[in-house]
MOPAC internal coordinates of N, CA, C and O (Angstrom, degrees):
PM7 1SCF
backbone

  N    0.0000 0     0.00 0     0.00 0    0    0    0
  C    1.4477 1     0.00 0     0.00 0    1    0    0
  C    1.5303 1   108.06 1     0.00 0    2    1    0
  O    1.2310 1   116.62 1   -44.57 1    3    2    1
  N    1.2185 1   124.03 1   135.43 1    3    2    1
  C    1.5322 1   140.34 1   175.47 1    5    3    2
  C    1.7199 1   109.67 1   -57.47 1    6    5    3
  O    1.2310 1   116.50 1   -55.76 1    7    6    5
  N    1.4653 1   124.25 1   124.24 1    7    6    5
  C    1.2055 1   125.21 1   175.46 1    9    7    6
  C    1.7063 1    92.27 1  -116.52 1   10    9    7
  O    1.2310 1   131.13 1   -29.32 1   11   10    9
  N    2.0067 1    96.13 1   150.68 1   11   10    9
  C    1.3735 1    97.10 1   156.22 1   13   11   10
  C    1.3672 1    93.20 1  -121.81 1   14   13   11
  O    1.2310 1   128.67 1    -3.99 1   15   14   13
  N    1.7363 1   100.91 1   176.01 1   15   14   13
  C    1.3260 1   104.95 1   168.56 1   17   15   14
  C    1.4642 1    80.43 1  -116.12 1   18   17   15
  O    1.2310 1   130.49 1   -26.46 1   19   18   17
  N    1.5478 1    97.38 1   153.54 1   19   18   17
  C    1.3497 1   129.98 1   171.90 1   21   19   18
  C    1.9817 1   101.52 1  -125.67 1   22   21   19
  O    1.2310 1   132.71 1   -12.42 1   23   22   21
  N    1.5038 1    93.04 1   167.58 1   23   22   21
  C    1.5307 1    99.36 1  -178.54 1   25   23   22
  C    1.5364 1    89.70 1  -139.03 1   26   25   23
  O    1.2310 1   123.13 1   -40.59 1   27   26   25
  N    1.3402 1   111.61 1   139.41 1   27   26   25
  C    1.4615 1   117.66 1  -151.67 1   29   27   26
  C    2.0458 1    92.31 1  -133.77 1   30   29   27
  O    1.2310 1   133.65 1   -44.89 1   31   30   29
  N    1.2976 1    91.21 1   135.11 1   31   30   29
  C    1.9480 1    97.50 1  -176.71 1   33   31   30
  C    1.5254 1   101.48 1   -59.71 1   34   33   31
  O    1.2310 1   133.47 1   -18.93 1   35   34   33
  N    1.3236 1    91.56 1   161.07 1   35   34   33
  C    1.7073 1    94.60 1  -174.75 1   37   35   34
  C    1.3819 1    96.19 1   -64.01 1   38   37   35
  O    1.2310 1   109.14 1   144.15 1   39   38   37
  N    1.4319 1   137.95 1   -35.85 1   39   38   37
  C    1.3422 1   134.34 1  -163.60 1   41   39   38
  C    1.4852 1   108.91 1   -65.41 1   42   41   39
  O    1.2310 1   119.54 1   142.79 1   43   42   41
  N    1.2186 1   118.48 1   -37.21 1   43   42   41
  C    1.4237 1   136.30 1   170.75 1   45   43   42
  C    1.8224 1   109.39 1   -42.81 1   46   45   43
  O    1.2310 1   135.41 1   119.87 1   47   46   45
  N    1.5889 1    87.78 1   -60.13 1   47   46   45
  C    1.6470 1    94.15 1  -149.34 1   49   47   46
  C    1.6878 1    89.76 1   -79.81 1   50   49   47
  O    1.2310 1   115.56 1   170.06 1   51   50   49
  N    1.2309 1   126.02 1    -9.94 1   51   50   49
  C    1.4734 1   117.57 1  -167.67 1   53   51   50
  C    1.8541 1    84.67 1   -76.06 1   54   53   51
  O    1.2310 1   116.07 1   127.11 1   55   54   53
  N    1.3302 1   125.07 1   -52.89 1   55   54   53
  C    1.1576 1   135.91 1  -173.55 1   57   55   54
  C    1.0839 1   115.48 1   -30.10 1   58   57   55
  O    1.2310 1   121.48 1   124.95 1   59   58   57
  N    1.5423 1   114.77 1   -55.05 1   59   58   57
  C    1.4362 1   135.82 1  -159.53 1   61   59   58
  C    1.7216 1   101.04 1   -81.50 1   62   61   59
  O    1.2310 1   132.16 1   138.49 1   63   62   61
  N    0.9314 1    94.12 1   -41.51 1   63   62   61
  C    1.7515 1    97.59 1   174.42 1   65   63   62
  C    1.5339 1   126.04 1   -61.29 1   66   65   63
  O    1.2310 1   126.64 1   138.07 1   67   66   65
  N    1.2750 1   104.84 1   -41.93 1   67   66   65
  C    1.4503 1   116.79 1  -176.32 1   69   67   66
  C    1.2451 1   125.26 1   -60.32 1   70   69   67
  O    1.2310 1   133.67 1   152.10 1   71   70   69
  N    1.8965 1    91.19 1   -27.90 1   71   70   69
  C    1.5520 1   101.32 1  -169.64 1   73   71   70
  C    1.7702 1    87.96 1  -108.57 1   74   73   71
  O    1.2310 1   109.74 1  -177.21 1   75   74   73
  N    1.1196 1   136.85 1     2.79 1   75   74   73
  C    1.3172 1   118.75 1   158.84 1   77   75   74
  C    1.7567 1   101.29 1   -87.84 1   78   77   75
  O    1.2310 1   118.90 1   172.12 1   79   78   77
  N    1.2155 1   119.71 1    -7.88 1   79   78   77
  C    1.9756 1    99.62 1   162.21 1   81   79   78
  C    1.2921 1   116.51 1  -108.23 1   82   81   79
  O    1.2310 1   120.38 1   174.71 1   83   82   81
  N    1.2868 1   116.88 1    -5.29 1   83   82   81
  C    1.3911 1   122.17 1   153.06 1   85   83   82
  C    1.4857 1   114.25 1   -58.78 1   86   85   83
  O    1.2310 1   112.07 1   139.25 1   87   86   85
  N    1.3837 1   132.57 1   -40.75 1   87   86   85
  C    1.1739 1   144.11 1   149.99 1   89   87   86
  C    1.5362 1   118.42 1   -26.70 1   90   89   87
  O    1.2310 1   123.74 1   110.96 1   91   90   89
  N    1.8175 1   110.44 1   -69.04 1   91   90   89
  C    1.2527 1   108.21 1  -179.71 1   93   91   90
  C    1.5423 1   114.09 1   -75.40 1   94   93   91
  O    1.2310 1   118.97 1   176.58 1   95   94   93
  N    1.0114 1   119.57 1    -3.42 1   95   94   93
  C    1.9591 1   115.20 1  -174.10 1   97   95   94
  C    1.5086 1    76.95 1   -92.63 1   98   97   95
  O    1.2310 1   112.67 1   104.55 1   99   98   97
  N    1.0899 1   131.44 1   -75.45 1   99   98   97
  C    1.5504 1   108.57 1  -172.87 1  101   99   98
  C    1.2931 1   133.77 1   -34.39 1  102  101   99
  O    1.2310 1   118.31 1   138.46 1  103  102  101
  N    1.1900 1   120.83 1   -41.54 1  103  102  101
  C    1.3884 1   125.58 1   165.45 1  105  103  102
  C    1.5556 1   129.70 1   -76.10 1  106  105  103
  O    1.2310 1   129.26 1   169.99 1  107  106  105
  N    1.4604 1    99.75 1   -10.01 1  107  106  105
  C    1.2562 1   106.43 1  -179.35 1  109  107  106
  C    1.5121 1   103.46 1   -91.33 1  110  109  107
  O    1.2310 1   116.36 1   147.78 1  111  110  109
  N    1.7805 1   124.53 1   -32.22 1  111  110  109
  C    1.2924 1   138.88 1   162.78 1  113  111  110
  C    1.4883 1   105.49 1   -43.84 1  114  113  111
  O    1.2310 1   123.24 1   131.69 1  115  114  113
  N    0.7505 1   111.40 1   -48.31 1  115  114  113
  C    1.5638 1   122.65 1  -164.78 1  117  115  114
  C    1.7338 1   109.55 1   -74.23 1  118  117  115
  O    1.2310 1   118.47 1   137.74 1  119  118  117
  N    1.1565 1   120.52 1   -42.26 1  119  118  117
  C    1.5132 1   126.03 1   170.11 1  121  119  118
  C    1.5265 1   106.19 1   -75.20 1  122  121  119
  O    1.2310 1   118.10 1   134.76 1  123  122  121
  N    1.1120 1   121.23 1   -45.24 1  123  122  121
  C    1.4588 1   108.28 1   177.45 1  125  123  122
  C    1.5115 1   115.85 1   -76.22 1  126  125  123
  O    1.2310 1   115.90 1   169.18 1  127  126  125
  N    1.6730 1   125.39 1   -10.82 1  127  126  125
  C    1.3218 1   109.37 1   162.58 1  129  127  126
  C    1.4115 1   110.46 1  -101.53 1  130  129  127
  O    1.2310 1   109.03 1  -160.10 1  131  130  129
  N    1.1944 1   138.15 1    19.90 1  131  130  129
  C    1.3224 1   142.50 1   136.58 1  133  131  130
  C    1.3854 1   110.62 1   -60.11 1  134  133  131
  O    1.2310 1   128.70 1   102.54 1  135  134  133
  N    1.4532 1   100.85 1   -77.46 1  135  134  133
  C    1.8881 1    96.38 1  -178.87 1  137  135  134
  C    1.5281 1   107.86 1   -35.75 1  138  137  135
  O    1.2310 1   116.44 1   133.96 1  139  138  137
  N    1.4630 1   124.37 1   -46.04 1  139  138  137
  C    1.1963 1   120.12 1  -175.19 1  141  139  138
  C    1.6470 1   114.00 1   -59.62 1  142  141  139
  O    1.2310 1   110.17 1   166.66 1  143  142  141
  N    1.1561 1   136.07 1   -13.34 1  143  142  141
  C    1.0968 1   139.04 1  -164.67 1  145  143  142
  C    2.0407 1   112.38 1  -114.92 1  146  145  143
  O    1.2310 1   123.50 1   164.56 1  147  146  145
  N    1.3023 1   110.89 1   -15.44 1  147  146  145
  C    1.3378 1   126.57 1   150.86 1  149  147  146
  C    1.5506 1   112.11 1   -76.68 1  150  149  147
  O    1.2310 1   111.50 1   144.92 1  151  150  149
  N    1.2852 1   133.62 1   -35.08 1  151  150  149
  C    1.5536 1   117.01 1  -172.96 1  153  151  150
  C    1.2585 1    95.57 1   117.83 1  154  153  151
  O    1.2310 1   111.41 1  -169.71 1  155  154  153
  N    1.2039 1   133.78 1    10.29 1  155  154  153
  C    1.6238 1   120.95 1  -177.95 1  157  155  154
  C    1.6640 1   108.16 1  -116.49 1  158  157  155
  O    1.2310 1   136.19 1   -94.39 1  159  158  157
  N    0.9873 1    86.26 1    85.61 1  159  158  157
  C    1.6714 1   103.13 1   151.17 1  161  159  158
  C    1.6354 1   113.11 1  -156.70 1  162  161  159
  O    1.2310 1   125.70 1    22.72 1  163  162  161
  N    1.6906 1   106.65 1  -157.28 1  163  162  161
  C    1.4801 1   136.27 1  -168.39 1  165  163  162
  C    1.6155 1   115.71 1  -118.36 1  166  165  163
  O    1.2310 1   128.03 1   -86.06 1  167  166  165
  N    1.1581 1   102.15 1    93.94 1  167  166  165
  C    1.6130 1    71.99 1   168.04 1  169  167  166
  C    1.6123 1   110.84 1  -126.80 1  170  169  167
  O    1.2310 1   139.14 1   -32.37 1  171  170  169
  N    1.4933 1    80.49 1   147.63 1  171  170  169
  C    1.9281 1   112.01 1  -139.34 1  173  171  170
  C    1.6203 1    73.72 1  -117.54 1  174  173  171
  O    1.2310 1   127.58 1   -44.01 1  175  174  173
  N    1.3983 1   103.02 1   135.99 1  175  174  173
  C    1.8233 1   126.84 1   129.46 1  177  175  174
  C    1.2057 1   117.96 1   -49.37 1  178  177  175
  O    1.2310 1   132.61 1   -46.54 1  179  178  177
  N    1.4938 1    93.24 1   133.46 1  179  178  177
  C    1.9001 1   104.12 1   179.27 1  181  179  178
  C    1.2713 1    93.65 1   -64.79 1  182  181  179
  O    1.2310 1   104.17 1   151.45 1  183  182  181
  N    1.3174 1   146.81 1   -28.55 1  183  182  181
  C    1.8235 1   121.49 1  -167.84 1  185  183  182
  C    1.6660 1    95.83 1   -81.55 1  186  185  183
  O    1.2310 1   111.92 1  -152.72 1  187  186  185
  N    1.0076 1   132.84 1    27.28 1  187  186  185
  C    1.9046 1   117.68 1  -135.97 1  189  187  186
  C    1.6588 1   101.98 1  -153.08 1  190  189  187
  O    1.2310 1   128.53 1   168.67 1  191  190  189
  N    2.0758 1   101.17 1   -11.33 1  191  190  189
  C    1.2123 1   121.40 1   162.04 1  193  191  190
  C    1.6930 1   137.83 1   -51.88 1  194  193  191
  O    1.2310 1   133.36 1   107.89 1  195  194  193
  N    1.4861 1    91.78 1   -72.11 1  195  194  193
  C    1.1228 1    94.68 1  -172.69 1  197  195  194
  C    2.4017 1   107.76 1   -65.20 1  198  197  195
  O    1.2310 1   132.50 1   167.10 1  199  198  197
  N    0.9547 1    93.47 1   -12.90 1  199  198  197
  C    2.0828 1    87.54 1  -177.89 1  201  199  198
  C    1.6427 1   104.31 1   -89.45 1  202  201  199
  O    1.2310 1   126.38 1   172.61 1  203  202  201
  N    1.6084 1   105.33 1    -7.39 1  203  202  201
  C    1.6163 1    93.78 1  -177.30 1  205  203  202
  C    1.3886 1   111.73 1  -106.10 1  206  205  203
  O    1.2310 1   120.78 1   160.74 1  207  206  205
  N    1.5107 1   116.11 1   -19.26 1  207  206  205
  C    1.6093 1   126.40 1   153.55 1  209  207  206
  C    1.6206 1    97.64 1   -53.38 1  210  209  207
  O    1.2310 1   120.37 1   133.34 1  211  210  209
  N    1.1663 1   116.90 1   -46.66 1  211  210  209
  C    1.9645 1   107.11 1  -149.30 1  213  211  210
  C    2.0880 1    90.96 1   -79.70 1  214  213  211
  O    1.2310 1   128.28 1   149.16 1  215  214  213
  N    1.3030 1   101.66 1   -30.84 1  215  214  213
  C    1.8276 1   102.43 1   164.05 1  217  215  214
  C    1.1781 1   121.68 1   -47.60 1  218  217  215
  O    1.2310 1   132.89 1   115.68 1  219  218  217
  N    1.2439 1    92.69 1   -64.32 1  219  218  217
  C    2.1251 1    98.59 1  -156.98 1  221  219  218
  C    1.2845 1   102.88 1  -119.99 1  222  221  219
  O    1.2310 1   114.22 1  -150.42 1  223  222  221
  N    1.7920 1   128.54 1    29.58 1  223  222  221
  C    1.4401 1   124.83 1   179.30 1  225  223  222
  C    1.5344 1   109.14 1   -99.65 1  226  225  223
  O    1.2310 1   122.77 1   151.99 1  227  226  225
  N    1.2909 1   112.31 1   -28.01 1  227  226  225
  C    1.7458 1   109.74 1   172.88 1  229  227  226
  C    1.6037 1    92.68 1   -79.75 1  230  229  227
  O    1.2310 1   110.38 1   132.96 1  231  230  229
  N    1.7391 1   135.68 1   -47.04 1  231  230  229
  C    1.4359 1   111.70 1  -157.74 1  233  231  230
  C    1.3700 1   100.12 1   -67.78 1  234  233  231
  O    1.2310 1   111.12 1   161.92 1  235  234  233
  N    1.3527 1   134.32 1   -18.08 1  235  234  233
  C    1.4699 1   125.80 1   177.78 1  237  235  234
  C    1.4994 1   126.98 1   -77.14 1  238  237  235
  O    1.2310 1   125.68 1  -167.18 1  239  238  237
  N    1.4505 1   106.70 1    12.82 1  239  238  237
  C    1.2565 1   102.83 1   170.34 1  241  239  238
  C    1.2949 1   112.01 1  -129.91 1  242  241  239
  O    1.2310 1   118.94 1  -100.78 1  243  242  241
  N    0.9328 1   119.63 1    79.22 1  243  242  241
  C    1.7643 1   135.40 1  -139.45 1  245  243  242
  C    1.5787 1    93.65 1  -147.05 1  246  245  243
  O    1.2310 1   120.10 1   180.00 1  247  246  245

């Protein structure tokens, strides 16, 4: 199949981007309220927050 390249205004490509991570937060919404709906999560105390983000918030971006 024939490709062109095109060159797209920055206003364009900011566009196009936004809605390709609008894409992944949706899908990422969507797996974590699944897991939520199997039984898989944490539930953490609000005082019990902020030390379990500072735990497992860098290994989650892995």
């Amino acid at each position: 199949m024939p490709t062109r390249n095109i060159n797209l205004t920055d206003r364009l490509d900011a566009f196009i981007e936004s809605g390709m991570r609008l894409e992944r937060l949706r899908a990422a919404a969507e797996e974590g309220e699944e897991a939520y709906r199997r039984g898989e999560f944490a539930d953490i105390e609000p005082e019990a927050l902020a030390s379990h983000i500072a735990r497992h918030g860098a290994t989650a971006r892995r």
